[in-house]
Residue, then its C-alpha position, 0 to 999 in steps of 0.5 A: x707456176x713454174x719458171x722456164x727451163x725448170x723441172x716440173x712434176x713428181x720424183x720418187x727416189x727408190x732403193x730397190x729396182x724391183x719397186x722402180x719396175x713396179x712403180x713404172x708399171x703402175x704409172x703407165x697402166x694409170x696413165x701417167x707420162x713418165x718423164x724420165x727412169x734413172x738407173x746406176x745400171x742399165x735395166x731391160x725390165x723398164x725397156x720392155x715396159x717404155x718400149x722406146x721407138x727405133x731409132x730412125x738413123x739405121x735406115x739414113x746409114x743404109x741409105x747413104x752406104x747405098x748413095x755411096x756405093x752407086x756414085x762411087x761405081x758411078x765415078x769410076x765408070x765415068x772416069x774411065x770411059x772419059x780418059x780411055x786407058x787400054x791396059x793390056x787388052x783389058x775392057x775399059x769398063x769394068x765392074x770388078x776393079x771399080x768395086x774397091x773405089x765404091x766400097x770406100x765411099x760406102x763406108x765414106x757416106x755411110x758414116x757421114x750420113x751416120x754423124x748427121x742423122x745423129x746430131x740431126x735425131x739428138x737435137x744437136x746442137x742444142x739450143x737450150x740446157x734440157x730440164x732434168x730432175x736428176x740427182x748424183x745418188x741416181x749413179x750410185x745406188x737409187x733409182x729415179x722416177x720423174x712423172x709429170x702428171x697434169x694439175x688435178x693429178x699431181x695428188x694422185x701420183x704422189x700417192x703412187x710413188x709412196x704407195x709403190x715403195x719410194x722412200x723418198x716423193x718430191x713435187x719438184x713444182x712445190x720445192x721450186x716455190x720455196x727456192 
């Protein structure tokens, strides 16, 4: 029924932000996946309802300021000890100065790891133009529901977007047909 890369399912237009919560609340106690919330700001209410997973790229920074933090020690340690340089009758292999070249390639690594596991857990680069059922009054003063119900319940989440106070209800599956 529909073509690909288009939008599929329900959007209801909302002019206050109290009926969007609302309408989000009901929508996930009946079980329907919410696609996607548009917002001109950014609101905590539909946050705690959602309740989006952690992202993972924290534990891939620490990971790499750790990689970097070892290695640079490493480096430093492995380089004097190599090309001994006595200076003044102090040890060789000592940790204290070699904490300035480990400190900078944790922050080196770290962000290095940082920018991969970003481009990595955002699907960059991407390989198609993901689908949305965005419009530029979502910026100004409306907010935005986009559910995909499946085929038998489209009826139902119509009546649940109109029902919960959208002034305006569009199957995207139907306005599609008529392009």
């Amino acid at each position: 029924m529909s073509r690909s890369g288009e939008a599929r399912g329900v959007l209801g237009v909302f002019d206050k932000h109290d009926a969007l919560v609302e309408a989000v609340q009901t929508a996930r106690r009946e079980g329907f996946e919410v696609r996607d919330v548009y917002s001109p700001v950014p609101s905590h209410e539909i946050l705690d309802i959602l309740k989006p997973k952690r992202s993972p790229v924290r534990f891939v920074t620490f990971a790499g300021g750790i990689i970097g933090l070892v290695s640079g020690i490493a480096l430093a340690e492995w380089s004097s000890l190599e090309w001994n340089l006595v200076v003044g009758g102090k040890p060789v292999a000592s940790l204290v100065p070699f904490m300035v070249v480990g400190f900078e390639l944790t922050i080196l690594l770290g962000g290095v790891a940082t920018l991969l596991a970003l481009m990595l857990f955002s699907g960059l680069p991407m390989r198609r133009f993901p689908t949305s059922a965005y419009r530029p009054e979502f910026t100004r003063d409306r907010y935005g529901l986009w559910l995909a119900p499946t085929g038998d319940r489209r009826q139902e989440a119509l009546s649940l977007l109109e029902d919960g106070g959208a002034e305006e209800v569009v199957d995207l599956d139907a306005e599609e047909g008529g392009r």
